[in-house]
C-alpha positions as CSV (number, residue, x, y, z in Angstrom):
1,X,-20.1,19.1,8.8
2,X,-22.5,16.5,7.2
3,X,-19.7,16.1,4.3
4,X,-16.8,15.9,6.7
5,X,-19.0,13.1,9.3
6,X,-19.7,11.0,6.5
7,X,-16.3,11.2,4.5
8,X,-14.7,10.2,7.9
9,X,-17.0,7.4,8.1
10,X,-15.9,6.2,4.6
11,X,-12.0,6.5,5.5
12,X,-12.7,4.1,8.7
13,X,-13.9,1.3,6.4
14,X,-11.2,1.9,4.3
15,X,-9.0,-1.2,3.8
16,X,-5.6,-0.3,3.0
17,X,-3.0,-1.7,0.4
18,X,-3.8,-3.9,-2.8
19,X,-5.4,-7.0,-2.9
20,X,-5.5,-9.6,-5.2
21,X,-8.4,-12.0,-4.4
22,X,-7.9,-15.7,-6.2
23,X,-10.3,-18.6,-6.6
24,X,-14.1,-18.5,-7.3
25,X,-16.6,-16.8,-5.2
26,X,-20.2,-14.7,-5.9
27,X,-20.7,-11.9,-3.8
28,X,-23.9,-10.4,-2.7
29,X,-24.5,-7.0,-1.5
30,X,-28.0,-6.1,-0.6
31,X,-28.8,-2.1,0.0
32,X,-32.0,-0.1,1.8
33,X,-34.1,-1.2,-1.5
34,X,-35.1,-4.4,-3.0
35,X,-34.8,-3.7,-6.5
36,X,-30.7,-2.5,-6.0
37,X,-29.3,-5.9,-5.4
38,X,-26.2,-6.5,-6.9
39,X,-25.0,-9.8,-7.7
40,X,-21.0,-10.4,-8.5
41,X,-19.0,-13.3,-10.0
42,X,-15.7,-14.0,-11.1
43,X,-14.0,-16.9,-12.9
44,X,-10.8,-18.1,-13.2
45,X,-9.2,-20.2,-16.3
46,X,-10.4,-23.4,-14.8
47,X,-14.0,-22.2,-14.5
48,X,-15.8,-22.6,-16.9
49,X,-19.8,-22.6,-15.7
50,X,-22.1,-20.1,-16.8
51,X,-21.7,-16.7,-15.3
52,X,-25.3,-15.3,-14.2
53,X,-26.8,-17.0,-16.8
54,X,-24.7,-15.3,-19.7
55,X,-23.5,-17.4,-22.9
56,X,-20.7,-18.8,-22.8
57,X,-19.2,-16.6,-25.4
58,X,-19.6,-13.3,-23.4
59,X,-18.1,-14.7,-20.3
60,X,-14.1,-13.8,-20.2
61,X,-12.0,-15.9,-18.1
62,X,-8.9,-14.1,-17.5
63,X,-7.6,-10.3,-17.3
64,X,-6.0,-8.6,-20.5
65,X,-2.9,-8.2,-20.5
66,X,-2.5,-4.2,-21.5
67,X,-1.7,-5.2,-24.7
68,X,-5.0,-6.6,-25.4
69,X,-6.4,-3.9,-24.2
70,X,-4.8,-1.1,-26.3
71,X,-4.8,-3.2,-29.2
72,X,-8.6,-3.5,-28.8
73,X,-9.4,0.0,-28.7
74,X,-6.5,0.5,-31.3
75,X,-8.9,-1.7,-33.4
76,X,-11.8,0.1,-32.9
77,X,-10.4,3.5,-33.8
78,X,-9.0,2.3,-37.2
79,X,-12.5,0.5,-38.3
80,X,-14.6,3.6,-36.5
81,X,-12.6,7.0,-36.9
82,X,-10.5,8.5,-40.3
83,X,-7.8,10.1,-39.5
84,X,-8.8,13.3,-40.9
85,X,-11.7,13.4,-37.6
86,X,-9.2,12.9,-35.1
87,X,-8.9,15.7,-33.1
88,X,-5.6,17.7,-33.6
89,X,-5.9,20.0,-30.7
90,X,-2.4,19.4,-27.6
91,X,-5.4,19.7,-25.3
92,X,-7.5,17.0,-26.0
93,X,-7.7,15.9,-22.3
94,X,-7.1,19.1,-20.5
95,X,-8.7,17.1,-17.4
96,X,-5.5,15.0,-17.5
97,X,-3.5,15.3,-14.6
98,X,0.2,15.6,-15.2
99,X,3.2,13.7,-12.9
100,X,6.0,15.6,-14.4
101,X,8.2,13.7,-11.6
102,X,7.5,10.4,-13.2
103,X,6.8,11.8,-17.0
104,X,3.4,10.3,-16.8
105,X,-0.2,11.3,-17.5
106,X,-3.5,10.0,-16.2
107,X,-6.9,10.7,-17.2
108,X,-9.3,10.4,-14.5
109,X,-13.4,9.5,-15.4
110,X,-15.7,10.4,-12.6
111,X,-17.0,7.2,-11.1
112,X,-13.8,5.1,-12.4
113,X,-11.1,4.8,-9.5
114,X,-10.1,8.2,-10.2
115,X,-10.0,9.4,-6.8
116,X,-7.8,6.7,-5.5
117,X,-5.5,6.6,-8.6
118,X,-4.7,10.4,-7.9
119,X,-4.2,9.7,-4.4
120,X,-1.8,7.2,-5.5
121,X,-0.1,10.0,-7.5
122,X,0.4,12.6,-5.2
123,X,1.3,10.2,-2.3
124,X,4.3,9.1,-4.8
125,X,4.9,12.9,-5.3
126,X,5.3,13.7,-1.6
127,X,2.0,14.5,-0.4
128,X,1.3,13.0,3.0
129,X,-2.0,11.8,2.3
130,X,-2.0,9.5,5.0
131,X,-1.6,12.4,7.8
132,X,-4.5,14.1,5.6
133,X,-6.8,11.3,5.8
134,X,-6.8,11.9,10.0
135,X,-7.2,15.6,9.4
136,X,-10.6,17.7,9.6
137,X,-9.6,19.1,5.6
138,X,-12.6,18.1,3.5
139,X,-11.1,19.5,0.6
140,X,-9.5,15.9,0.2
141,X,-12.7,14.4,-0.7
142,X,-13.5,16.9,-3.7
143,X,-11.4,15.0,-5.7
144,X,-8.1,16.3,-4.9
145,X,-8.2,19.7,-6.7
146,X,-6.2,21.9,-4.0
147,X,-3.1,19.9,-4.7
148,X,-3.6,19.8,-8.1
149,X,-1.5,22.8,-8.3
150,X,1.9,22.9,-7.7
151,X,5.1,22.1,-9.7
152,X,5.0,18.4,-9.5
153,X,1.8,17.6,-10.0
154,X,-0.7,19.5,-12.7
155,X,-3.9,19.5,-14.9
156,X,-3.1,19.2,-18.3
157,X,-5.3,22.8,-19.0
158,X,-2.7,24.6,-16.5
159,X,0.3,24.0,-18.4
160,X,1.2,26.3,-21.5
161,X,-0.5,24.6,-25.1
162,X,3.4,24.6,-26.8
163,X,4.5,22.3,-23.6
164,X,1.6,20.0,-23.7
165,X,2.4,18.7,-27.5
166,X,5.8,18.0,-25.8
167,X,4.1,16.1,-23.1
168,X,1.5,14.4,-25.1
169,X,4.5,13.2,-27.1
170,X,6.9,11.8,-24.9
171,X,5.1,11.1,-21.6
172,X,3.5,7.7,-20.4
173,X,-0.3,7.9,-20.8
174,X,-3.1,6.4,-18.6
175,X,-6.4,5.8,-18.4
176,X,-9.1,4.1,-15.9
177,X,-12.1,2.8,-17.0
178,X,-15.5,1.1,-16.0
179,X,-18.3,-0.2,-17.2
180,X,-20.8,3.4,-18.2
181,X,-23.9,1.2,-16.9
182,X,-22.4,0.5,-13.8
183,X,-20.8,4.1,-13.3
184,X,-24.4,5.3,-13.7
185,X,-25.5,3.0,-10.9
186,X,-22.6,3.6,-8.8
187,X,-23.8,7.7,-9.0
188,X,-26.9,6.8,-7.7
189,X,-25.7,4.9,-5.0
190,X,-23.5,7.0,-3.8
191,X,-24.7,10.1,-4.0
192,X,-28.6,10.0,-3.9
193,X,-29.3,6.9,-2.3
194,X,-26.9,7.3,0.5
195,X,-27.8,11.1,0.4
196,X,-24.5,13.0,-0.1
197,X,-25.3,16.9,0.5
198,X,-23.0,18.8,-1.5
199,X,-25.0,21.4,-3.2
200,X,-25.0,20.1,-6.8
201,X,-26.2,16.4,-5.6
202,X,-29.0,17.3,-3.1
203,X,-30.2,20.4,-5.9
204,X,-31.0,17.0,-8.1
205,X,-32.5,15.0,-5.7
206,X,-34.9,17.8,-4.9
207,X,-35.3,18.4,-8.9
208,X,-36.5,14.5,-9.5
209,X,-38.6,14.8,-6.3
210,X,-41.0,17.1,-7.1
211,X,-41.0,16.1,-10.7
212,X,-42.1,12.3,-9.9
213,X,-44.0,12.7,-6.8
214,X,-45.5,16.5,-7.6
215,X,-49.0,15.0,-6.0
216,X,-47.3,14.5,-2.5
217,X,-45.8,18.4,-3.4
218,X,-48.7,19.5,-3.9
219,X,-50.9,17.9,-1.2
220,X,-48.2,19.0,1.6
221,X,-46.9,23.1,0.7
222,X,-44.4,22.8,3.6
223,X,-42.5,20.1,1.1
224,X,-41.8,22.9,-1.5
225,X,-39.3,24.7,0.8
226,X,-37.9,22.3,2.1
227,X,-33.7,21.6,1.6
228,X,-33.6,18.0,1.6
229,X,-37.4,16.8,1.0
230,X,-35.4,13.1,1.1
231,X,-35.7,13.9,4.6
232,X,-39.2,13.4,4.5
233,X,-40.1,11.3,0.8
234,X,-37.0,9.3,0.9
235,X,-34.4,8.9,-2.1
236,X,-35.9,9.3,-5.6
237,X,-35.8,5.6,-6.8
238,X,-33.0,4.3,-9.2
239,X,-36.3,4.3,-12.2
240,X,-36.6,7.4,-11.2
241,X,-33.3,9.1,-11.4
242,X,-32.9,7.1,-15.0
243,X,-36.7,8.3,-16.3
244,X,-34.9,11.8,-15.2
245,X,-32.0,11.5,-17.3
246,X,-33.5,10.4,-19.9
247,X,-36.4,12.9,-20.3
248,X,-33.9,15.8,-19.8
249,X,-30.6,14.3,-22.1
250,X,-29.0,15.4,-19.1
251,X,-24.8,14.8,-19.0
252,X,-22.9,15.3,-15.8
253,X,-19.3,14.0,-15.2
254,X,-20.6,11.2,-13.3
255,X,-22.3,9.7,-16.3
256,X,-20.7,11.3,-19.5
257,X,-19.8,8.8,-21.6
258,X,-16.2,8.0,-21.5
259,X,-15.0,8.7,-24.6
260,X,-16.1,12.2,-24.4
261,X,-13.7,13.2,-21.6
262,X,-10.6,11.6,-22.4
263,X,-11.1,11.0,-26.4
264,X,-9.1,7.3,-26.5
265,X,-8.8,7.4,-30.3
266,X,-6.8,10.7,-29.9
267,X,-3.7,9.6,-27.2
268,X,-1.2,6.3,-27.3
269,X,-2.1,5.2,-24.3
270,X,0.4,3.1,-22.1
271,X,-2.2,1.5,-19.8
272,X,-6.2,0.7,-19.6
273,X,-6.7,0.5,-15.9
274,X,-10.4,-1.2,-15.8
275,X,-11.8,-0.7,-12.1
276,X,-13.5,-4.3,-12.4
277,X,-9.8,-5.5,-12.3
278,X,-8.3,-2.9,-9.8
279,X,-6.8,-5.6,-7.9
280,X,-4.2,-6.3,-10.8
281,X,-4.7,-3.0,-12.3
282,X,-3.6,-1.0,-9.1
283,X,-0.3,-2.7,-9.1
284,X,0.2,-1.0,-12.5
285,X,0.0,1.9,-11.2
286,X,2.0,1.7,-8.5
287,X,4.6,0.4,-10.6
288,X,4.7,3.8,-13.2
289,X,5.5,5.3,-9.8
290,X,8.2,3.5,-8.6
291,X,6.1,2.4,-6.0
292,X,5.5,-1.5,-4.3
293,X,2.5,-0.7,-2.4
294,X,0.1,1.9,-1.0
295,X,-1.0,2.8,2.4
296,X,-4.1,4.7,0.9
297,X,-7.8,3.2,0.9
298,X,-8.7,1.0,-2.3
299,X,-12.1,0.3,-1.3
300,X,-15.2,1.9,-0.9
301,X,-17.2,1.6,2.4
302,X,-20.7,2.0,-0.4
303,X,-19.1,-1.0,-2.1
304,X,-17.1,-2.9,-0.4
305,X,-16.7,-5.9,-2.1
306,X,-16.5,-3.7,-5.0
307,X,-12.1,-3.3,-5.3
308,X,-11.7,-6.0,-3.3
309,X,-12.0,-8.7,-6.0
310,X,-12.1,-9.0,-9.8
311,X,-15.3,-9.4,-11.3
312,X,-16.3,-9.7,-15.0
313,X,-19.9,-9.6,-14.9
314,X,-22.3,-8.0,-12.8
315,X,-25.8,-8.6,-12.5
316,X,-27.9,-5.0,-11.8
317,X,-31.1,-5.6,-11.0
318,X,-31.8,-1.6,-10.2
319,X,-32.3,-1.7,-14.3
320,X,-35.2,-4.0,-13.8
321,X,-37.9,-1.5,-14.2
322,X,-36.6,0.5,-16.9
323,X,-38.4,0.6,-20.0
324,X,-37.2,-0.5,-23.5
325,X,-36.8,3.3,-25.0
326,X,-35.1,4.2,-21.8
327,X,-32.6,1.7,-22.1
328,X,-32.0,1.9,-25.8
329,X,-31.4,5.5,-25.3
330,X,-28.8,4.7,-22.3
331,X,-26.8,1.5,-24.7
332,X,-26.9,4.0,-27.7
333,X,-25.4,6.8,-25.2
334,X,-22.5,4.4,-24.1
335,X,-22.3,2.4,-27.2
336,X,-18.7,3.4,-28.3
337,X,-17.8,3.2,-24.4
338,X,-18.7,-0.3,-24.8
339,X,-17.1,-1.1,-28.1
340,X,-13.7,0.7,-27.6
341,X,-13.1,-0.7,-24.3
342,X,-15.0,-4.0,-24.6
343,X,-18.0,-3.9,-22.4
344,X,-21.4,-5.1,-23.1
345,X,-24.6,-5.4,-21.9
346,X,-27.3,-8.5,-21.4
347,X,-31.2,-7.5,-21.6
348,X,-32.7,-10.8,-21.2
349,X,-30.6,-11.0,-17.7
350,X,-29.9,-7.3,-16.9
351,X,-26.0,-8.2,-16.7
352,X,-23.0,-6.3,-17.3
353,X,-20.3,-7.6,-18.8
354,X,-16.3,-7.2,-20.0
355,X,-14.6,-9.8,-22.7
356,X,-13.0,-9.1,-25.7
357,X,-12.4,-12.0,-27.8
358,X,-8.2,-12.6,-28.6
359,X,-6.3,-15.5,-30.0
360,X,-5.5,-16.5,-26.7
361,X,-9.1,-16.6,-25.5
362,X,-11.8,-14.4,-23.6
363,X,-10.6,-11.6,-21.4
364,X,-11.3,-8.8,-19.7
């Protein structure tokens, strides 16, 4: 019931249909804890100030065009992989999900637009997700997966290894991205500091609870059996679910890196889709599936100037506290992220940032 009353409360601040914001603007949205403020800017062609204090020549002006997108990962996979390590297996991306319908493809990152971008897909396959927004089914907000099954609309692993090479062959491929630093934070957000219970989510919190604050466990035995000791200790902080990570090498969907789920140097892919641009990219979407527009939510009530605008650079201060080694160990975890799909990130300001460089100028 806790799932359902709070999923409810997300689709309510919902804003519906694709919107493209224009002009200049920096957005600041300020959550329960002073060190997770996040600052926002975008620029346009005729903007050229400095962007939170990044040089120049890591600020992009513009959104790629798709082609500069796939020729920059395209790019990266020549000068990083030979072609005798490129996977050969039909099921690279058996997490794929498959619009047979519109001969399309789309690999969905946790933490990257995926759950609207499969709404989009099986709204343009018939599924009345607008009637199952205003029912009491909280199956819609585990990412889909009960619908994820019939003739229309499949994962990639259901389908018979002989028909995927046909698919992988002759179908449009897409992919949805975002910048690994800012998935990371956008994890903690969402699920531990605004307290999601699903069992695998509030299992961590309690984890990195007693493991940083074991002197408050140990002083107070009724903590120990408690279910949600957030109840009582608050969220772990962001340092804290980072020091976590780090000290266990633990990987979760949420913060995989990228190129480990969808392998980008193994597929032609017919479209990046970056969520920092989902304004634009959305619309590309929509028009692989014949579609003009959406009636389904493309914001998030936890961010809501997140989708709402394009930004290129985003300051995190939640990173703030993190020490050296844990943050080389989190850039050398994401670095190919970064490089195949042009992200980067700032130390001296604790920015992220998209640009890769092209003949017609910085972009995004």
């Amino acid at each position: 019931m806790n799932r359902l009353k709070s999923a409810k409360k997300v689709i309510t601040s919902f804003a519906y249909v694709i919107i493209i914001t224009v002009g200049y603007k920096i957005l600041t949205v300020k959550v329960p804890n002073s060190e997770l403020k996040i600052e926002y800017k975008r620029q346009t062609s005729s903007d050229h100030r400095v962007t939170l204090d990044l040089p120049e020549s890591l600020q992009a002006v513009r959104v790629c065009s798709q082609q500069e997108r796939i020729f920059n990962l395209m790019e990266y996979c020549k000068k990083k992989w030979h072609q005798n390590d490129r996977p050969s297996s039909p099921n690279l991306a058996g997490r794929s999900l498959v619009d047979h319908r519109h001969r399309l493809t789309y690999c969905g990152i946790s933490k990257a637009g995926s759950t609207m971008l499969k709404s989009l897909i099986l709204e343009a396959n018939g599924l009345n997700l607008t009637e199952l927004l205003k029912s009491d089914d909280p199956l819609y907000f585990v990412h889909l997966q009960k619908y994820i099954n019939d003739n229309r609309v499949k994962l990639m692993s259901q389908i018979r290894k002989s028909e995927q090479k046909s698919i992988l062959a002759n179908y449009s491929h897409i992919l949805s991205v975002r910048h690994p630093l800012d998935r990371l934070w956008s994890y903690y957000r969402d699920k531990i500091l605004y307290d999601d219970r699903s069992a695998g989510h509030h299992r961590r919190v309690a984890s990195i609870l007693k493991e940083f604050r074991a002197g408050i466990f140990a002083s107070n035995k009724s903590l120990a059996g408690m279910r949600f000791p957030q109840d009582i200790l608050g969220p772990p902080t962001f340092h804290e679910f980072i020091t976590w990570i780090h000290r266990h090498k633990t990987l979760e969907e949420h913060w995989i890196p990228m190129e480990r789920v969808c392998h980008p140097c193994s597929i032609d892919w017919r479209a990046i889709l970056r969520v920092e641009t989902m304004p634009v990219d959305g619309e590309i979407m929509l028009k692989h599936l014949n579609r003009r527009r959406s009636k389904l939510p493309v914001r998030h009530s936890h961010d809501p100037n997140g989708m709402s605008h394009e930004y290129f650079s985003k300051k995190l201060n939640g990173y703030n506290t993190i020490s050296r080694d844990v943050m080389e160990y989190f850039i050398n975890l994401y670095k190919r992220d970064m490089q195949m799909f042009g992200y980067g990130w700032h130390n001296e300001t604790n920015v992220a940032y998209c640009v890769i460089n092209t003949d017609n100028g910085r972009c995004c």
